[in-house]
C-alpha positions as CSV (number, residue, x, y, z in Angstrom):
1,X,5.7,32.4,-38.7
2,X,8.6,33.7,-36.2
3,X,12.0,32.3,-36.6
4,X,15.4,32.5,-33.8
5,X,16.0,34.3,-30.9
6,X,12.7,34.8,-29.2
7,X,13.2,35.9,-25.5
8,X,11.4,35.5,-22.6
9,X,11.4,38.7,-21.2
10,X,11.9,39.2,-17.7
11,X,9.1,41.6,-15.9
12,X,10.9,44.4,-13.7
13,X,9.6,46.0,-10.7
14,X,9.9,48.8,-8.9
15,X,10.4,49.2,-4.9
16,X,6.6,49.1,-4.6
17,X,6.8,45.9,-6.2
18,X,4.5,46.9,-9.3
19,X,6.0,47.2,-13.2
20,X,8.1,49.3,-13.5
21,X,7.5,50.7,-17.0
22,X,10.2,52.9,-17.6
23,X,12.4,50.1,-17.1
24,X,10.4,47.8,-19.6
25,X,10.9,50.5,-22.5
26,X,14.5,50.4,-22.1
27,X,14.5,47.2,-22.0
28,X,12.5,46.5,-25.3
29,X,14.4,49.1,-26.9
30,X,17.7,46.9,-26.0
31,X,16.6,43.9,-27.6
32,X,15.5,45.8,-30.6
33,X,18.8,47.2,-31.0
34,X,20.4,44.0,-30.6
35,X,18.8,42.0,-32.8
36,X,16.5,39.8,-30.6
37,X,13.5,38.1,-33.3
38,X,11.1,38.7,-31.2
39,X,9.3,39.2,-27.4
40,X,7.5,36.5,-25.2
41,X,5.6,38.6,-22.4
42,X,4.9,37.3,-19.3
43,X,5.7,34.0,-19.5
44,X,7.4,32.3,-16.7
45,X,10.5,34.1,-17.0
46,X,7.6,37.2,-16.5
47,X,6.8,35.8,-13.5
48,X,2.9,35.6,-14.8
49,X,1.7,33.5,-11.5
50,X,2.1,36.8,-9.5
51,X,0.9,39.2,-12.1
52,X,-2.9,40.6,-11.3
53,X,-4.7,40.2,-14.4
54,X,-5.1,43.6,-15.1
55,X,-1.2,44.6,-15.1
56,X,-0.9,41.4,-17.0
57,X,-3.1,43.1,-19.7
58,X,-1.5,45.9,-19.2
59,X,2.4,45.1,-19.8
60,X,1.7,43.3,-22.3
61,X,0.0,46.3,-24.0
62,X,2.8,48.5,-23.1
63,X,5.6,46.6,-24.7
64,X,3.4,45.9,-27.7
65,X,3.3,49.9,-28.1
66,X,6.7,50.3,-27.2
67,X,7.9,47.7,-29.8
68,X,5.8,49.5,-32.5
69,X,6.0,46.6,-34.9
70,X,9.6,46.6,-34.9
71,X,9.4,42.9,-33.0
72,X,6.6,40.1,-33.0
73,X,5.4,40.1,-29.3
74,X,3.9,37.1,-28.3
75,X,1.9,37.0,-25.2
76,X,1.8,34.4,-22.3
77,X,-2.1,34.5,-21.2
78,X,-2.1,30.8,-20.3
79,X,-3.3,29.2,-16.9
80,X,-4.5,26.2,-15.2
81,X,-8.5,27.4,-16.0
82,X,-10.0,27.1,-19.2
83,X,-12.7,30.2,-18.9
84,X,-9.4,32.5,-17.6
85,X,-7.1,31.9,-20.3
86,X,-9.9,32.3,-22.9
87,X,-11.2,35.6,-20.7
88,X,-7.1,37.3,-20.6
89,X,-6.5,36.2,-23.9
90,X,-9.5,38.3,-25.2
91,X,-8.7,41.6,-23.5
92,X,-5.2,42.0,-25.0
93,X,-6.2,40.5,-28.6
94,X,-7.1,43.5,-30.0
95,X,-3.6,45.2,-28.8
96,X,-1.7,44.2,-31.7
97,X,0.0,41.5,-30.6
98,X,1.5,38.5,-33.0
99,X,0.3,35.4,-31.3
100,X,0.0,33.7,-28.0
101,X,2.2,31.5,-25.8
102,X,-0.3,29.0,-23.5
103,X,0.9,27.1,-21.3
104,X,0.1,22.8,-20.6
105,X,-2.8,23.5,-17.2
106,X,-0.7,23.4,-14.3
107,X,-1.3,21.8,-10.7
108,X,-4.8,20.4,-11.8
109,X,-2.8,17.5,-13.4
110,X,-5.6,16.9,-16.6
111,X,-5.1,13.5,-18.5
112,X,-4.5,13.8,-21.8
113,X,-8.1,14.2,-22.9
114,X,-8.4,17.1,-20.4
115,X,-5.0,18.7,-22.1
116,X,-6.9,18.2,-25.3
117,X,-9.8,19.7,-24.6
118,X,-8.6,22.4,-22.7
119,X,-6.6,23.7,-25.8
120,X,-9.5,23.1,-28.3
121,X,-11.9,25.0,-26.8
122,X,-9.5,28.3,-26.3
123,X,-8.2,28.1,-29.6
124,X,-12.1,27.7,-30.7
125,X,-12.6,31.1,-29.1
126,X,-9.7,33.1,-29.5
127,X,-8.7,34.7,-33.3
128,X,-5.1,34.9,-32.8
129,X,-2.3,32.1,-33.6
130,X,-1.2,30.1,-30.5
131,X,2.2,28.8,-29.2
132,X,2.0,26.0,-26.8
133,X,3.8,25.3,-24.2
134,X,5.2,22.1,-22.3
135,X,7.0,22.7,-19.0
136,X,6.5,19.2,-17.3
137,X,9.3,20.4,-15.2
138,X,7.3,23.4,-13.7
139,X,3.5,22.1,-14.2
140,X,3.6,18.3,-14.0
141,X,1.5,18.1,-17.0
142,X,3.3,16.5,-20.3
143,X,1.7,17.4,-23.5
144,X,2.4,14.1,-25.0
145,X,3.3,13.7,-29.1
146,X,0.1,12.2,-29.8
147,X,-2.1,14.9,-27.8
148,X,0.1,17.3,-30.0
149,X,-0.5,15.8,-33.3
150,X,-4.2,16.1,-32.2
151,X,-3.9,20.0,-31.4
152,X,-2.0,20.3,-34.4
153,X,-4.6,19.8,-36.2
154,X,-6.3,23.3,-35.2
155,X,-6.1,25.9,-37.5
156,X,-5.0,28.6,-34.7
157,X,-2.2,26.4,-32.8
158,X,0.5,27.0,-34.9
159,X,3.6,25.5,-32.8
160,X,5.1,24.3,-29.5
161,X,7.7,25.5,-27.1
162,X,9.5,22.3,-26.0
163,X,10.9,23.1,-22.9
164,X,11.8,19.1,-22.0
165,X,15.1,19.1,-23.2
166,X,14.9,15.7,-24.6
167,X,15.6,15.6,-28.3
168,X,14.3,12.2,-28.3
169,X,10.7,14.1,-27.7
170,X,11.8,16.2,-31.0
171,X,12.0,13.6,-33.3
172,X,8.9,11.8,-31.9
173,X,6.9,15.2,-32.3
174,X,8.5,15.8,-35.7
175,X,7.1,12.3,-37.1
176,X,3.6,13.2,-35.9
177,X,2.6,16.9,-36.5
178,X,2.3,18.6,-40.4
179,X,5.9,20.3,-41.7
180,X,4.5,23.7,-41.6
181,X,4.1,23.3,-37.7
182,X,6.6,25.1,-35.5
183,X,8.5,24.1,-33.2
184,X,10.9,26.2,-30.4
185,X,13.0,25.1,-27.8
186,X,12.1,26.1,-24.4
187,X,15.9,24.9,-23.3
188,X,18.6,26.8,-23.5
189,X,21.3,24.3,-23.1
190,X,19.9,22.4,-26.4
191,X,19.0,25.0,-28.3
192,X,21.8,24.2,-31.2
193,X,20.8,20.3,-31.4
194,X,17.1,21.5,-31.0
195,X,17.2,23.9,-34.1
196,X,19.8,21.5,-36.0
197,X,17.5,18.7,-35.6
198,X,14.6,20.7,-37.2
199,X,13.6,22.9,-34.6
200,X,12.7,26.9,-35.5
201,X,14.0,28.5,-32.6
202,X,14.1,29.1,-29.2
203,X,12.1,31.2,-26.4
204,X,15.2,31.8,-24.4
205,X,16.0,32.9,-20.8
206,X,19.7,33.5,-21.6
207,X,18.4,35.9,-24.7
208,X,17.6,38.5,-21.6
209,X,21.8,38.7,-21.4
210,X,23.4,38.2,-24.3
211,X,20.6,39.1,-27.3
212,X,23.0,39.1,-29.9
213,X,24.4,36.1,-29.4
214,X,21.7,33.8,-29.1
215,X,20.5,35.8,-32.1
216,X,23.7,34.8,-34.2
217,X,23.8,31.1,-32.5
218,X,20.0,30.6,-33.5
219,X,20.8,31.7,-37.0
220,X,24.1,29.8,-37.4
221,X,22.4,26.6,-36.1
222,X,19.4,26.8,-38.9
223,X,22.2,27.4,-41.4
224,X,24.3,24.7,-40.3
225,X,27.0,26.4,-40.3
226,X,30.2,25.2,-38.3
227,X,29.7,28.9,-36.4
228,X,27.0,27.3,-33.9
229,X,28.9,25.2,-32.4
230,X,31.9,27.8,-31.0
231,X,28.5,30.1,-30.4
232,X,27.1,27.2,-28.1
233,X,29.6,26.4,-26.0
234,X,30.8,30.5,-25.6
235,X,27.2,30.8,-24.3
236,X,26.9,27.3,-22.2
237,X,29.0,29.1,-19.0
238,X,26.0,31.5,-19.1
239,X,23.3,28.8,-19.3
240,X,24.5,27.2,-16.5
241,X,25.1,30.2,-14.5
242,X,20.8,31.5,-15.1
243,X,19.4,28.0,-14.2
244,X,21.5,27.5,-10.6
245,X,18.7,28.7,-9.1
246,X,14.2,28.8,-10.1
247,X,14.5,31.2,-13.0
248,X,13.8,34.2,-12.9
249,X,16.1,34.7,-10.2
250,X,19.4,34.2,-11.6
251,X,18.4,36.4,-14.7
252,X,17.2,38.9,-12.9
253,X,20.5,39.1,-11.0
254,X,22.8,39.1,-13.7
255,X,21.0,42.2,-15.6
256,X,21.3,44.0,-12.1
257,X,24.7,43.3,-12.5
258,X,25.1,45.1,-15.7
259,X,25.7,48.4,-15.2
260,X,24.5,51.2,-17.2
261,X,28.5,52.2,-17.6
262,X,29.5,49.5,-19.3
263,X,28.9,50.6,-22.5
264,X,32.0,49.3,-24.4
265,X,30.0,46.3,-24.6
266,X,26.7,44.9,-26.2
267,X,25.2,44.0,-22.9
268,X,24.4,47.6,-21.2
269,X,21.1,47.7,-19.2
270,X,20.9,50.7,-16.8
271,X,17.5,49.6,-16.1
272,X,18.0,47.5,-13.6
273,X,20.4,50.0,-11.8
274,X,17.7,52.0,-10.7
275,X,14.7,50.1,-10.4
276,X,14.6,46.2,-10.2
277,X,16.7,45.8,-7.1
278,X,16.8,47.4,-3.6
279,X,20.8,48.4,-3.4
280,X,23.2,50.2,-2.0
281,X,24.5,53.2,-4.3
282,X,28.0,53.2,-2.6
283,X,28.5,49.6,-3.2
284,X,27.0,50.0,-6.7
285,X,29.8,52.9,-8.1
286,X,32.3,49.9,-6.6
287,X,31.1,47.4,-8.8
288,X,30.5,49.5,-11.8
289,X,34.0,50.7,-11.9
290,X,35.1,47.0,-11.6
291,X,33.1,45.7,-14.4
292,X,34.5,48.7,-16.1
293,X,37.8,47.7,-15.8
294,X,37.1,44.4,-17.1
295,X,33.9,44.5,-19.6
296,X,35.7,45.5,-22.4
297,X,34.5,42.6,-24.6
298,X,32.1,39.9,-24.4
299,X,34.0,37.1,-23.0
300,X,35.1,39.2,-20.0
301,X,31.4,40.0,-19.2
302,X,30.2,36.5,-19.8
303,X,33.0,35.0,-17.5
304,X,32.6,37.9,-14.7
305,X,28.7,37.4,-15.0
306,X,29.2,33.5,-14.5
307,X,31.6,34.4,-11.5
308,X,29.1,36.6,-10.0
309,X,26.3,34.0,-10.2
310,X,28.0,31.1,-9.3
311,X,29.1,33.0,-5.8
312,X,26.0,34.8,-5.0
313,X,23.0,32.2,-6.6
314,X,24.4,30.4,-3.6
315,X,22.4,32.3,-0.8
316,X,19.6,33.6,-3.0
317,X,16.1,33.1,-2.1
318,X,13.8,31.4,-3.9
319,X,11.7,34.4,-4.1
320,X,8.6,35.3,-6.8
321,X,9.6,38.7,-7.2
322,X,13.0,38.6,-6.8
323,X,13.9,42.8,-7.0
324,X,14.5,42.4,-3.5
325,X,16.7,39.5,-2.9
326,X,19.9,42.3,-3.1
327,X,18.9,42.3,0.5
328,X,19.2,39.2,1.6
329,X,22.7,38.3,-0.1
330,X,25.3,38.6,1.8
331,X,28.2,41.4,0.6
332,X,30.9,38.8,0.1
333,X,29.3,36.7,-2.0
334,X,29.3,39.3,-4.1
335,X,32.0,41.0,-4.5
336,X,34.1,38.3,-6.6
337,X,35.8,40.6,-8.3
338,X,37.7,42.4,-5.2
339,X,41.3,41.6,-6.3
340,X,41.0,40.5,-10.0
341,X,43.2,42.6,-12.6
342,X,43.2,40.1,-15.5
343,X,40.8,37.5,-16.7
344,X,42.4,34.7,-15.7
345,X,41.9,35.7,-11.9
346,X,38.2,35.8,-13.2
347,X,38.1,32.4,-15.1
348,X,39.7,30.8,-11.9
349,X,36.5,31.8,-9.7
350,X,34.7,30.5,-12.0
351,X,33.6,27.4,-14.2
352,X,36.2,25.2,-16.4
353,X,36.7,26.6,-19.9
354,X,33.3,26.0,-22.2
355,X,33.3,22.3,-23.0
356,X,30.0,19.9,-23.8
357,X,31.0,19.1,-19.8
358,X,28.8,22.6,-18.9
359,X,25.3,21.1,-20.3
360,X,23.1,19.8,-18.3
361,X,24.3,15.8,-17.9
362,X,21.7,13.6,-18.9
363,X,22.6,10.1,-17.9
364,X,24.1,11.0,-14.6
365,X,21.4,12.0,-11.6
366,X,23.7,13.0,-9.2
367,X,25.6,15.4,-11.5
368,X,22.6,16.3,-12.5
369,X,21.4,17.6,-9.5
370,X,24.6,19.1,-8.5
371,X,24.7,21.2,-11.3
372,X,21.3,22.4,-11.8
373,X,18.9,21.9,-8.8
374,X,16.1,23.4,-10.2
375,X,16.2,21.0,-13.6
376,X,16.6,18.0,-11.1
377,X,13.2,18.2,-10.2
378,X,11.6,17.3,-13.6
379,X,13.2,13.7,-13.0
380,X,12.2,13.9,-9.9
381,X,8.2,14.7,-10.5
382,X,7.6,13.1,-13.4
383,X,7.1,9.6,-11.1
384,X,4.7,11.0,-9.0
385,X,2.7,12.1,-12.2
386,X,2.8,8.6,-13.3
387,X,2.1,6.9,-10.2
388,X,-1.0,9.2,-9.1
């Protein structure tokens, strides 16, 4: 089945706020080019929730054309109801795409039973492979290892995206479910201890940025090969930076950020110039010459991309469809780089030098929530789940 870097592509949009396709192609083509392993369509880095079902359908036809068999695309048709999952899962199975990711029903909090049966009867109806996925975080429903070990069972659920975090949870799914089933990381903080403790790969957020490094981590990791480990903390800055605020908004931000003249680096997407964001041209040519000046590798990118999150995810709204949030940051938040002639200046504005320090803590709460506000919130819920 699929192996590495799977990404979570983002869904752009246009100033009418519908898909902008254009921008999708080039974006497909990027991750082709830089060796992604394969496409997750709208999941919830697609921002599914506030897709209309027939432009979900459609986008995920699109990119299934555009990718042309070059790279698995796996679709995201999974919801809180049974009969719509089954419904948008049908009208894109005949589009050629490689499986399906289906998410744990959200907001209708099932028991475990109800998570059971829910799966079992779309994968009774559907022909394709499915991915599952566990999000407690976002839909305060837990597939548990025992419910899994139950759906694994089912010829056409093939394997999980863990997005818990907890490699405690691997193991305990690992001793329960067949060998041949799959497992992903959901995290991308964990995704070396994830794939080194018998994981597969990852469906990553981060991918969106860097491709070909979470591409050669992912790799590295599965070969256990001392490589991973320099890969994982060069890429920790950046994981950190895309979770300070509800993904997708901090990804979609940084690929604005990337100019479509930066080319003397692996990370050029002009898409996002010209379509996903409401800005102003003027102040765009400023920033692009800047990030000129100092993209001329990956580390500069990566620590001028952290720099630019860390100021701006500050003020940013905690909007669905986040093309327009350009709006609503203030100038000076970001322009970090006024000033900066060497790397150092950036590193200073910036987080400590990669160290385990960046990952997500996981014994101290008030770190915890310091760092990454949005992750907080899966401590926080999971008592309510229990207590209702």
């Amino acid at each position: 089945m699929f192996t590495g870097s799977l990404v979570a592509l983002v869904t752009p949009f246009d100033a009418n706020n519908r898909v902008d396709y254009d921008a999708v192609e080039r974006l497909v083509e990027f991750h082709v080019s830089e060796g992604s392993d394969g496409l997750v369509i709208a999941g919830t880095t697609g921002e599914s929730p506030t897709l209309e079902k027939d432009e979900h359908a459609a986008l995920i036809k699109r990119v299934v054309e555009i990718s042309a068999g070059r790279l698995p695309v796996i679709a995201g048709t999974g919801s809180n109801a049974t009969k719509q999952t089954i419904d948008l899962s049908l009208s894109v199975a005949a589009s050629g795409i490689a499986a399906y990711l289906m998410v744990a029903p959200y907001y209708n909090k099932p028991v475990q039973e109800g998570i059971y049966q829910h799966f079992r009867t779309i994968a009774d109806a559907v022909d394709k492979p499915i991915m599952l996925y566990n999000v407690p975080g976002r839909t305060v429903t837990d597939i548990l290892p025992d419910t899994l070990a139950r759906l694994a069972g089912h010829s056409r659920i093939f394997g999980l995206k863990d997005a818990t975090g907890d490699m405690q949870r691997l193991a305990e799914i690992r001793d329960r479910v067949p060998e041949d089933f799959m497992l992903y990381s959901g995290d991308d903080f964990t995704t070396r201890e994830f794939i080194e403790s018998g994981g597969h790969g990852v469906v990553t957020v981060s991918g969106n940025v860097a491709p070909r490094l979470m591409s050669d981590l992912c790799r590295a990791a599965a070969a256990d090969n001392a490589k991973a480990k320099a890969l994982d903390e060069r890429l920790q800055p950046l994981n950190t930076a895309l979770f300070l605020r509800s993904n997708p908004i901090p990804v979609k931000y940084a690929l604005a950020k990337i100019g479509p003249d930066s080319t003397a680096n692996s990370l050029t997407i002009d898409a996002f110039w010209r379509s996903s964001l409401r800005t102003n041209a003027a102040g765009n040519a400023t920033r692009r010459r800047q990030l000129r000046r100092h993209c001329m590798n990956w580390v500069r990118p990566c620590t001028i991309l952290t720099a630019l999150l860390l100021g701006a995810c500050g003020g940013m709204p905690d909007c669905q469809k986040p093309q327009l949030y350009q709006e609503a940051v203030p100038g000076k938040r970001i322009e970090l780089l006024d000033g900066m002639d060497n790397l150092s200046a950036a590193r200073e504005l910036t987080i400590p030098e990669a160290s385990p320090t960046h990952r997500r803590p996981r014994a101290n709460a008030s770190m915890h929530h310091q760092r990454c506000a949005p992750r907080a919130m899966k401590g926080r819920m999971a008592p309510r789940q229990r207590r209702d």
